[in-house]
DSSP file (Angstrom, degrees, kcal/mol; ACC not computed):
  #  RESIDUE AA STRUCTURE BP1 BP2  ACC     N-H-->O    O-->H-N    N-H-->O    O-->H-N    TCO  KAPPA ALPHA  PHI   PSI    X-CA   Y-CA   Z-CA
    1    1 A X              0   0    0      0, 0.0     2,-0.4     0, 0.0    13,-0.1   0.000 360.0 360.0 360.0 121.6   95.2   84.6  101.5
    2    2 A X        -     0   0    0     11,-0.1    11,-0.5     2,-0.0     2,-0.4  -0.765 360.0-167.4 -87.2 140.5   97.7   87.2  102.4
    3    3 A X        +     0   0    0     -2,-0.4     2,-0.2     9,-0.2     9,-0.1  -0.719   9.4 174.4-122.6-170.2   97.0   89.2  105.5
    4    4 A X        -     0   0    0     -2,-0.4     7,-2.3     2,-0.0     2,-0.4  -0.511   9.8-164.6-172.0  95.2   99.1   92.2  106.2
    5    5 A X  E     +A   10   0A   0      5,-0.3     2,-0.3    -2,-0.2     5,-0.2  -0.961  22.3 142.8 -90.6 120.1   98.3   94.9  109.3
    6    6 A X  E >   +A    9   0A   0      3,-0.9     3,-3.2    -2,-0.4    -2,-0.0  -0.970  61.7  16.5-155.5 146.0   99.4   98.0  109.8
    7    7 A X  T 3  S-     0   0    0     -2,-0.3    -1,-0.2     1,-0.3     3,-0.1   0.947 128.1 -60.9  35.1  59.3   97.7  101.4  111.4
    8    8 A X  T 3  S+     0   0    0      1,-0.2    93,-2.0    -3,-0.1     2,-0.5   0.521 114.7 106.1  64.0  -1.8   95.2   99.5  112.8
    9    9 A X  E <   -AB   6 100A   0     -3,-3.2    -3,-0.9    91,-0.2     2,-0.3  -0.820  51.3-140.9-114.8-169.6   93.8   98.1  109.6
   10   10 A X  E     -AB   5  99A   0     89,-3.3    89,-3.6    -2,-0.5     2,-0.3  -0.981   6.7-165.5-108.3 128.0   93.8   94.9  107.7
   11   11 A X  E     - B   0  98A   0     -7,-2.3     2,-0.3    -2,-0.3    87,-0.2  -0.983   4.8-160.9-141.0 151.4   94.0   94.0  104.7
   12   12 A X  E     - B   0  97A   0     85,-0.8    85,-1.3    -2,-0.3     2,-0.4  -0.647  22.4-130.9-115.5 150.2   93.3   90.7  103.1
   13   13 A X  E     - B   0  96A   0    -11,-0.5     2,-0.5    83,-0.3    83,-0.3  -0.808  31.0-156.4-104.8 126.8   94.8   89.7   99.4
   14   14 A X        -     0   0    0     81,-2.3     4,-0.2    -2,-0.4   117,-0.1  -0.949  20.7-144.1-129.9 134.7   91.6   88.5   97.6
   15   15 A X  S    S+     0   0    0    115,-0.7     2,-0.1    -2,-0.5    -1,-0.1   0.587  78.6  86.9 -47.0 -15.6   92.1   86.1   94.6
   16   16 A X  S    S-     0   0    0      2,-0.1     2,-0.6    79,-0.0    -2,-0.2  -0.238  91.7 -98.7 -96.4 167.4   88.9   88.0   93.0
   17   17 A X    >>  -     0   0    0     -2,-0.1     3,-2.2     1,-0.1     4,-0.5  -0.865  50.0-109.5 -91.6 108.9   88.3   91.1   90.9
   18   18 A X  H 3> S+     0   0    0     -2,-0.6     4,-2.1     1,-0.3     5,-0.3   0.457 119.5  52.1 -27.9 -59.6   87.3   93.8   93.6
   19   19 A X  H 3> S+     0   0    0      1,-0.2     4,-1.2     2,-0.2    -1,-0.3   0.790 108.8  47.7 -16.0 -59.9   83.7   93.8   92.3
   20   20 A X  H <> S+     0   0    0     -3,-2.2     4,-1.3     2,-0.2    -1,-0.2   0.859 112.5  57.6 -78.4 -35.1   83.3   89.9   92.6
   21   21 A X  H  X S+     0   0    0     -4,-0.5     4,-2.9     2,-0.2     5,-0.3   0.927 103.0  45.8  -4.9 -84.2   84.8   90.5   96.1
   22   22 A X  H  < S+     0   0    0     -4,-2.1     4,-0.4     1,-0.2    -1,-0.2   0.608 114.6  48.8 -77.7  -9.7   82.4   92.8   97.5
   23   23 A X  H  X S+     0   0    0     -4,-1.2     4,-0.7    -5,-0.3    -1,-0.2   0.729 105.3  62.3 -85.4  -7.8   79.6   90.6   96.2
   24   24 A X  H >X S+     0   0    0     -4,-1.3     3,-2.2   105,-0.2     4,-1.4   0.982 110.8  37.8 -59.0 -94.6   81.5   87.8   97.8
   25   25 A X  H 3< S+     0   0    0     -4,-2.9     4,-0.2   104,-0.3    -3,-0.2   0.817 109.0  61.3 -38.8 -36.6   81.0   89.4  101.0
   26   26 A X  H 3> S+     0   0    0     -4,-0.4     4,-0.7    -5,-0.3    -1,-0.2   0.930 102.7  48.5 -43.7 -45.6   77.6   90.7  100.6
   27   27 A X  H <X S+     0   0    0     -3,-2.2     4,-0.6    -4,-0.7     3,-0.4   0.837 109.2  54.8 -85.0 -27.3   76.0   87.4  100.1
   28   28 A X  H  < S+     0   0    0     -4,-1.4    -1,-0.3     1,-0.2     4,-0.2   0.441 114.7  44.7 -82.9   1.1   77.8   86.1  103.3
   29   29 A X  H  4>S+     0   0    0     -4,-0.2     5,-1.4     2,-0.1    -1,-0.2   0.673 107.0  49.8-141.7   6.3   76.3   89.1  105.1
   30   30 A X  H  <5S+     0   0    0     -4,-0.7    -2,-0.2    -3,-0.4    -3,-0.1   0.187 104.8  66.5 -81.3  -2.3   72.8   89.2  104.0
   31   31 A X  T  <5S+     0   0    0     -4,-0.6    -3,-0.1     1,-0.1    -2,-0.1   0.832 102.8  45.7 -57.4 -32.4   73.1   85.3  105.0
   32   32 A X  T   5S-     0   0    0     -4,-0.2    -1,-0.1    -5,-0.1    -2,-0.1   0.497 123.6-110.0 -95.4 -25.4   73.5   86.6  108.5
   33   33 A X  T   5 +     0   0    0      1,-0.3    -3,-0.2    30,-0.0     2,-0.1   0.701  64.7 166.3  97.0  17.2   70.4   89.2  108.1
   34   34 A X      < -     0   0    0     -5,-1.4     2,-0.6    -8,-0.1    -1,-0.3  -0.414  37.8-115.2 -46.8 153.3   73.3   91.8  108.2
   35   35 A X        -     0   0    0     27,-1.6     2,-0.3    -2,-0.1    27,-0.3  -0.802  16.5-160.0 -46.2  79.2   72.4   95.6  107.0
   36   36 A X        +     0   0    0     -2,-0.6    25,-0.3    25,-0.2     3,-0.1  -0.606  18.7 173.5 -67.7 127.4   74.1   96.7  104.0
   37   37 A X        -     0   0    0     23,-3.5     2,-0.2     1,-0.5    24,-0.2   0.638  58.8  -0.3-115.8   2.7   73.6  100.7  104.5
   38   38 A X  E     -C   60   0A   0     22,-0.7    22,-2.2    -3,-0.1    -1,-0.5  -0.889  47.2-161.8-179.7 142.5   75.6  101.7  101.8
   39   39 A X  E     -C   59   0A   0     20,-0.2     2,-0.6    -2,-0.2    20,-0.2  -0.971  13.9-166.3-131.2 132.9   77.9  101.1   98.8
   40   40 A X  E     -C   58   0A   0     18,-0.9    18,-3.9    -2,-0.3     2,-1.5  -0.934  16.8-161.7-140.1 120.3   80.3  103.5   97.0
   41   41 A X    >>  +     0   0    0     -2,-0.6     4,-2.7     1,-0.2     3,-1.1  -0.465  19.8 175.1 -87.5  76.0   81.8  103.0   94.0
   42   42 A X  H 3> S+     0   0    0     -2,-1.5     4,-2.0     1,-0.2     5,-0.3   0.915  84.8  49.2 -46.8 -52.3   84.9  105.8   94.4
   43   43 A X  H 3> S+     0   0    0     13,-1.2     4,-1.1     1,-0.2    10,-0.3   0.809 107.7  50.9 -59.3 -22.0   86.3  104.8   91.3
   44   44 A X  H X> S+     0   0    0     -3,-1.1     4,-1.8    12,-0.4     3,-0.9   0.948 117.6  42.8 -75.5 -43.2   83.0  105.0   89.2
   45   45 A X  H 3X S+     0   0    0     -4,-2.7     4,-1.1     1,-0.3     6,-0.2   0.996 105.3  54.8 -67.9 -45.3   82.5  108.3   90.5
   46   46 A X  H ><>S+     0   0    0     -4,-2.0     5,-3.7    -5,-0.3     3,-0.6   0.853 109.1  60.2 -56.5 -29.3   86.0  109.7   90.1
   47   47 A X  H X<5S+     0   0    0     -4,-1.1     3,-3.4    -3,-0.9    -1,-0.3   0.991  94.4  65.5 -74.8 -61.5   85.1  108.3   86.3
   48   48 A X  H 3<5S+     0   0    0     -4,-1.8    -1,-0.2     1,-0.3    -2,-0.2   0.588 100.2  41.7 -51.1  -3.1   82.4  110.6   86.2
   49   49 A X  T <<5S-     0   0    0     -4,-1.1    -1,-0.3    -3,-0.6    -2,-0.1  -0.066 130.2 -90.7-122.1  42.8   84.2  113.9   86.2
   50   50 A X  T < 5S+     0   0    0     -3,-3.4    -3,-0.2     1,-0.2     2,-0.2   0.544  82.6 139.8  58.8  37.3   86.5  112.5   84.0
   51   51 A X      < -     0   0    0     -5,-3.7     2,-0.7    -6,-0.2    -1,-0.2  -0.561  41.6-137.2 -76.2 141.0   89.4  110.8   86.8
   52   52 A X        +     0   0    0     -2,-0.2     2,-0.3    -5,-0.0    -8,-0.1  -0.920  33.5 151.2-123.6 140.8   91.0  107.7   86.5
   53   53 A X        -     0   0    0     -2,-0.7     3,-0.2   -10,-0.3    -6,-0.1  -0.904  42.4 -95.3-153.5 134.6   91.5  105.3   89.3
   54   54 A X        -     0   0    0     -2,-0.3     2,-0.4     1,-0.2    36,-0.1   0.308  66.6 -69.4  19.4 167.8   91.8  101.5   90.0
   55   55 A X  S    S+     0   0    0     35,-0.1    34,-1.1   -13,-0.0     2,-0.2  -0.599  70.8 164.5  30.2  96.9   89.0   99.7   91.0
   56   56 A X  E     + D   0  88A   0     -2,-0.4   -13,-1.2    -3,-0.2   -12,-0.4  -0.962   5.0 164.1-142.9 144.2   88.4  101.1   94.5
   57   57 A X  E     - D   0  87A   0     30,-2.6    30,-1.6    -2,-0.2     2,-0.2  -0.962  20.1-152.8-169.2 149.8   85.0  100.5   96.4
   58   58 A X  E     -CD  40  86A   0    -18,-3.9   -18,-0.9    -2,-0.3    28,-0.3  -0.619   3.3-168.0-107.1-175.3   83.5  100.8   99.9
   59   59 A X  E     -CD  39  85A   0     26,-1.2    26,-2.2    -2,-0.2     2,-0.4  -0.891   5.0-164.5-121.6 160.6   80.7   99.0  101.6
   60   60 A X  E     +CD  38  84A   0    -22,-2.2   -23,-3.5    -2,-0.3   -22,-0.7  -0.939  28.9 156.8-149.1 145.9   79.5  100.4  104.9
   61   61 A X        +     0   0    0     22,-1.3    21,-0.6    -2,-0.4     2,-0.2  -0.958   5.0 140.1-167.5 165.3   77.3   97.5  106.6
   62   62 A X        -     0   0    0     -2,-0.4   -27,-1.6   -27,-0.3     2,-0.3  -0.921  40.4-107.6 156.8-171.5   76.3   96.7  110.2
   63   63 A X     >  -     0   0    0     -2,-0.2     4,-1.6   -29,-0.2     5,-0.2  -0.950  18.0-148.7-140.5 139.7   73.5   95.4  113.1
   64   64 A X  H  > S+     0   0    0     -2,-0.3     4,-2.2     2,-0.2     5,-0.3   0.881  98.7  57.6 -58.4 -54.2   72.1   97.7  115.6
   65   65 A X  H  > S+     0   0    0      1,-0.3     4,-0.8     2,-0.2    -1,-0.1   0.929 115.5  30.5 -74.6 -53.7   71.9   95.2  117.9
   66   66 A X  H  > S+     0   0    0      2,-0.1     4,-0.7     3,-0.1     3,-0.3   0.965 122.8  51.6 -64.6 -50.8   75.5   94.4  117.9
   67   67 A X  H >X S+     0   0    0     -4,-1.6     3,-3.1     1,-0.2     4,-0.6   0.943 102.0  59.2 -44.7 -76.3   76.6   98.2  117.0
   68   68 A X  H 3X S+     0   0    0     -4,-2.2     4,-3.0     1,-0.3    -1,-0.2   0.598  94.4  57.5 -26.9 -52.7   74.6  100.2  119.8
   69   69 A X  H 3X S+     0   0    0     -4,-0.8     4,-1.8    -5,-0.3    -1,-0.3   0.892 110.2  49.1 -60.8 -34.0   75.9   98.7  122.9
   70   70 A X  H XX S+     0   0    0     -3,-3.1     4,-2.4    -4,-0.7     3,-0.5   0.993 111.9  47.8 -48.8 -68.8   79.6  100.0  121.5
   71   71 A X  H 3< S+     0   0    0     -4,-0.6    -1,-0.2     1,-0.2    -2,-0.2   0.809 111.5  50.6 -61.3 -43.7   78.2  103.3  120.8
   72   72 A X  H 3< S+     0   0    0     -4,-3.0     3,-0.3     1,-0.2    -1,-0.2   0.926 115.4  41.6 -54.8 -52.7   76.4  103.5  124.6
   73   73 A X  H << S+     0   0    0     -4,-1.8     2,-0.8    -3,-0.5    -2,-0.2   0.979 139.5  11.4 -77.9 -52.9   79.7  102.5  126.7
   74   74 A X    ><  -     0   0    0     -4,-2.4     3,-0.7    -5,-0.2     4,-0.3  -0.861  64.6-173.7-123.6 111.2   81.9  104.9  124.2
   75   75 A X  T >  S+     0   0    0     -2,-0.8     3,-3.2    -3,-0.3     4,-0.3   0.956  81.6  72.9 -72.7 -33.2   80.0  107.1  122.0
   76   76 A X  T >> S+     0   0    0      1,-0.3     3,-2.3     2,-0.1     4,-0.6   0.915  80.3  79.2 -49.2 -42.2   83.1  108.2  120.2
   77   77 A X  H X> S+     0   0    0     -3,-0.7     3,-1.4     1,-0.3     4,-0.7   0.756  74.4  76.0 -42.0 -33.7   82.9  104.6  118.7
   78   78 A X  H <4 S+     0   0    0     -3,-3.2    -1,-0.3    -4,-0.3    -2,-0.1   0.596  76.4  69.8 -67.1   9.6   80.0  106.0  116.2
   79   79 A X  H <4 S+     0   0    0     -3,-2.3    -1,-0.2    -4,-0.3    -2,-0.2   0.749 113.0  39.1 -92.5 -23.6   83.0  108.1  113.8
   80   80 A X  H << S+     0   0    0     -3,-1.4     2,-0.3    -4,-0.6    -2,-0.2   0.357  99.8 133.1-115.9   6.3   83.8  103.7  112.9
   81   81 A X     <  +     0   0    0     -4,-0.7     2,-0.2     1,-0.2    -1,-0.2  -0.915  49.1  31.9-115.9 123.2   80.4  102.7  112.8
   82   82 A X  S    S-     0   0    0    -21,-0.6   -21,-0.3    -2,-0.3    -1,-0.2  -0.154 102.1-113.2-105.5 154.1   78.9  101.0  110.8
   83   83 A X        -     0   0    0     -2,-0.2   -22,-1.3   -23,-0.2     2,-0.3  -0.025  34.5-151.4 -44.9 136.5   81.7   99.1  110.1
   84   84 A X  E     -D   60   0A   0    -24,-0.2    16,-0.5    -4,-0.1     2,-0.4  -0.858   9.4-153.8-132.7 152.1   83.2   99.4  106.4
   85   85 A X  E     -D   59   0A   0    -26,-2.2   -26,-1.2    -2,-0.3     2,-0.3  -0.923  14.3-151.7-102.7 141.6   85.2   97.1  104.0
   86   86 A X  E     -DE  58  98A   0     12,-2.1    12,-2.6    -2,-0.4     2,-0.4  -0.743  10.4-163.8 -72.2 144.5   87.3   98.8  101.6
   87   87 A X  E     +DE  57  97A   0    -30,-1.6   -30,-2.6    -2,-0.3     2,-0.2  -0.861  24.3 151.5 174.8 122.0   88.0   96.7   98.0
   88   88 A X  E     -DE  56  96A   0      8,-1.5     8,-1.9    -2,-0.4     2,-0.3  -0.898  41.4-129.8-157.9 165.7   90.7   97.8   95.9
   89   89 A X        -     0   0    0    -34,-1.1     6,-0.2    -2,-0.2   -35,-0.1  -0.932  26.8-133.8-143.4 133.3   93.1   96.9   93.5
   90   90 A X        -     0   0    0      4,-0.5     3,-0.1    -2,-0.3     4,-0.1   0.000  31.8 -94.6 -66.7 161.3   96.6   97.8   93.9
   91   91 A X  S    S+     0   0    0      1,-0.2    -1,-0.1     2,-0.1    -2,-0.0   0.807 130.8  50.6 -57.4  -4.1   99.2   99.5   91.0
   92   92 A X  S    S-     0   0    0      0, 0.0    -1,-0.2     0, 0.0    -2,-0.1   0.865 125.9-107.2 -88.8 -25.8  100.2   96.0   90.3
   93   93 A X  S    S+     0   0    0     -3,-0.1    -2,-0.1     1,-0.1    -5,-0.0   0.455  72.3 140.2 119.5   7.1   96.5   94.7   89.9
   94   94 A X        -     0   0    0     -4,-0.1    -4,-0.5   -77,-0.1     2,-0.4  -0.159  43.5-148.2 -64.6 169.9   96.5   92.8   93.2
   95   95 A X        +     0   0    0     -6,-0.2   -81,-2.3   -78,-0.1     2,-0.3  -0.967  21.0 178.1-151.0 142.6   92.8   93.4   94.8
   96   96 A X  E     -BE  13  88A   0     -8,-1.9    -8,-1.5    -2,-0.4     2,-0.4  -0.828  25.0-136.1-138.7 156.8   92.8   93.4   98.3
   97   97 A X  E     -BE  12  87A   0    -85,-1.3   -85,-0.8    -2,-0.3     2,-0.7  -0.984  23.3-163.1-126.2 144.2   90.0   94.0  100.8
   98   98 A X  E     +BE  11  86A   0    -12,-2.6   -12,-2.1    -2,-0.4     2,-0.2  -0.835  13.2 166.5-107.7 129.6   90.7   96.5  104.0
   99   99 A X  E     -B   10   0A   0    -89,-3.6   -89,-3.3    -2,-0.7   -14,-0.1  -0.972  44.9 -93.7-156.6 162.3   88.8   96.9  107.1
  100  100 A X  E     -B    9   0A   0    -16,-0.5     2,-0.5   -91,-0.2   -91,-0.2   0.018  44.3-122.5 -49.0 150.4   89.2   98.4  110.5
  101  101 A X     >  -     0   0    0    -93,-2.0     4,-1.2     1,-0.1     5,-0.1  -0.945  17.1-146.9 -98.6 120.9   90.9   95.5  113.5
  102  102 A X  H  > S+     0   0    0     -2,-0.5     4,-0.7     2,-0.2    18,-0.1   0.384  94.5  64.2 -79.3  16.9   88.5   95.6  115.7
  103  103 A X  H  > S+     0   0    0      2,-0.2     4,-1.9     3,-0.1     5,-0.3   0.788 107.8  55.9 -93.8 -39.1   91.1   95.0  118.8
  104  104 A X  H  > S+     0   0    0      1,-0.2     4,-3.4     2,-0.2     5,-0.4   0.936 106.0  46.0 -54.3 -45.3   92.2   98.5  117.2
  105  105 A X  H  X S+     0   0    0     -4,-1.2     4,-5.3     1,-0.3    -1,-0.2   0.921 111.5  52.3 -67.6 -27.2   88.8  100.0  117.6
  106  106 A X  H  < S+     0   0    0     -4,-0.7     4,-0.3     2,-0.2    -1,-0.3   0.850 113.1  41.7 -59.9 -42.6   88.5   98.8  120.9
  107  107 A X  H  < S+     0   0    0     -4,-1.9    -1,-0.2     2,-0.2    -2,-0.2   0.940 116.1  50.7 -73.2 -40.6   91.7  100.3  122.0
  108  108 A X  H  < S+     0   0    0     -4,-3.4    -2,-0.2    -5,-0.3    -3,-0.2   0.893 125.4  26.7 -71.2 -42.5   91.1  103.6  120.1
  109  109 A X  S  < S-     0   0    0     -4,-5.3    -1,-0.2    -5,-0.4   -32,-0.2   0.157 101.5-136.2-113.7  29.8   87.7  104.1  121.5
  110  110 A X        +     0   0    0     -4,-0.3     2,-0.5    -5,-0.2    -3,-0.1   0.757  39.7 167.8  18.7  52.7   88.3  101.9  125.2
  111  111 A X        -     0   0    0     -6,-0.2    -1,-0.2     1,-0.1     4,-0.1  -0.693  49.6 -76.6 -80.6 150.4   85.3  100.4  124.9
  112  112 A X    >   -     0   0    0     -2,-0.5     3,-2.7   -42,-0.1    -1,-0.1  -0.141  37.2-135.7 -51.8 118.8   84.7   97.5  127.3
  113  113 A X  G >  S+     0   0    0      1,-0.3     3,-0.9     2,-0.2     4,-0.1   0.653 103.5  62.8 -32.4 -72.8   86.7   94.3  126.1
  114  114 A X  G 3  S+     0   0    0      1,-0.4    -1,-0.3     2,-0.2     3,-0.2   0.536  99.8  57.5-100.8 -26.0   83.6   91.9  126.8
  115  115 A X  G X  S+     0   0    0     -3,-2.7     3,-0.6     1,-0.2    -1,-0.4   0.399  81.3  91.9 -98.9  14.5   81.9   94.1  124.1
  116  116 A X  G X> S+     0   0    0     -3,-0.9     3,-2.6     1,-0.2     4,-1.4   0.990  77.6  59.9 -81.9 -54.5   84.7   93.2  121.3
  117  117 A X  G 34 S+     0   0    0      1,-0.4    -1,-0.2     2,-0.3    -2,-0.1   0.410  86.0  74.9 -82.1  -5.1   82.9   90.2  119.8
  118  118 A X  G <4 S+     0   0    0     -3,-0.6    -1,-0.4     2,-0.1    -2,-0.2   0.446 114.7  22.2-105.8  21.5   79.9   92.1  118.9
  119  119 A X  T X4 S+     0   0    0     -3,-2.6     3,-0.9   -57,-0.0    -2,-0.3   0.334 118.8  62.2-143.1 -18.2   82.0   93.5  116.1
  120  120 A X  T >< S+     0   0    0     -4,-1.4     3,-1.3     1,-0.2     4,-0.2   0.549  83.7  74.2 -69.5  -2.6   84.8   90.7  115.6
  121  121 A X  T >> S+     0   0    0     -5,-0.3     3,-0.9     1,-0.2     4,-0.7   0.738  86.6  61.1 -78.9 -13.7   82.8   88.0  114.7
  122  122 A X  H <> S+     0   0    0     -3,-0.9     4,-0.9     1,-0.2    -1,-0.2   0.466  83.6  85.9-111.0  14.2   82.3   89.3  111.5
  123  123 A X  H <> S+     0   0    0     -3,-1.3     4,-1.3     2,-0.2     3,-0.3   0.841  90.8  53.6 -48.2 -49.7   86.6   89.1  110.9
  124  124 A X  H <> S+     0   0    0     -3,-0.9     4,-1.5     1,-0.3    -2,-0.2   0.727  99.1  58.6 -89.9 -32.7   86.0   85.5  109.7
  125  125 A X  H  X S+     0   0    0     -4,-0.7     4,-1.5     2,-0.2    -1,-0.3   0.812 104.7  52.8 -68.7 -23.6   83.4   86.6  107.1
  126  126 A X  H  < S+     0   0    0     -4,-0.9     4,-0.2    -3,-0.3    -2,-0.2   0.805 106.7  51.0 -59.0 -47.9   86.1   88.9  105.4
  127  127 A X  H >< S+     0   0    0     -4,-1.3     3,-1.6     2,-0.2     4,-0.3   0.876 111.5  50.0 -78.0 -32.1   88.5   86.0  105.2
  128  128 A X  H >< S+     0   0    0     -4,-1.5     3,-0.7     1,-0.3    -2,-0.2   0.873 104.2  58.9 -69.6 -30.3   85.5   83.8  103.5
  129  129 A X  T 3< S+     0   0    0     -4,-1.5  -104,-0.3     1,-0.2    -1,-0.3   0.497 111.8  38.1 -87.2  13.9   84.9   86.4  101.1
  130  130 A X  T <         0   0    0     -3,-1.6  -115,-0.7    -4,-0.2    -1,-0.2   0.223 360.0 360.0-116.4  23.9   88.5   86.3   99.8
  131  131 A X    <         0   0    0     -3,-0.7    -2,-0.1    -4,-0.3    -1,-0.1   0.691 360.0 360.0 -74.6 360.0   89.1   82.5   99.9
């Protein structure tokens, strides 16, 4: 696993084909009774008005329960929630998955420190879905 940060995201080198990736992470976050609220294939669409691009796809996932209290203490916090993974594959064919650091969001929207762990926990599921 490579990890690599810069502007406040992360992005993790996954050994997988972006697709098997983001189902990698799925199943580890409907284990958890997570919310998937969305998936976007940008490259499948970009195919349908006749673009080509890489392998690129988002997923946009989250908890209320963890989310909310961020959004109450800083509402500005709702423009990064709910939280998204990015899955891509680079011009060499590398596949990578990208997501916000949440000590960035925390800094960017100064929500209370104490409150970090209701969006970091889920750091450690990102590194499982690229192992």
């Amino acid at each position: 696993m490579s990890l690599n940060a810069q502007n406040g995201l992360i992005h993790l080198a996954s050994p997988h084909s972006v697709e098997e990736t983001m189902q990698r992470l799925e199943a580890l976050l409907n284990e958890r009774g997570v919310t998937i609220f969305a998936r976007i294939d940008h490259s499948g669409e970009a195919a349908k008005v006749g673009l080509a691009m890489r392998p690129t796809k988002l997923l946009i996932f989250g908890s209320p329960k963890g989310g909310t209290p961020l959004m109450q203490a800083a509402p500005s916090v709702a423009i990064d929630l709910p939280l998204k993974a990015l899955f891509w594959q680079d011009a060499e064919g590398k596949v990578w998955l990208t997501y916000n650091d949440p000590a960035y969001l925390q800094q960017r929207h100064n929500f209370p420190a104490e409150l970090l762990p209701n969006i970091a926990g889920v750091s450690a599921l990102f590194g499982k879905a690229v192992e």
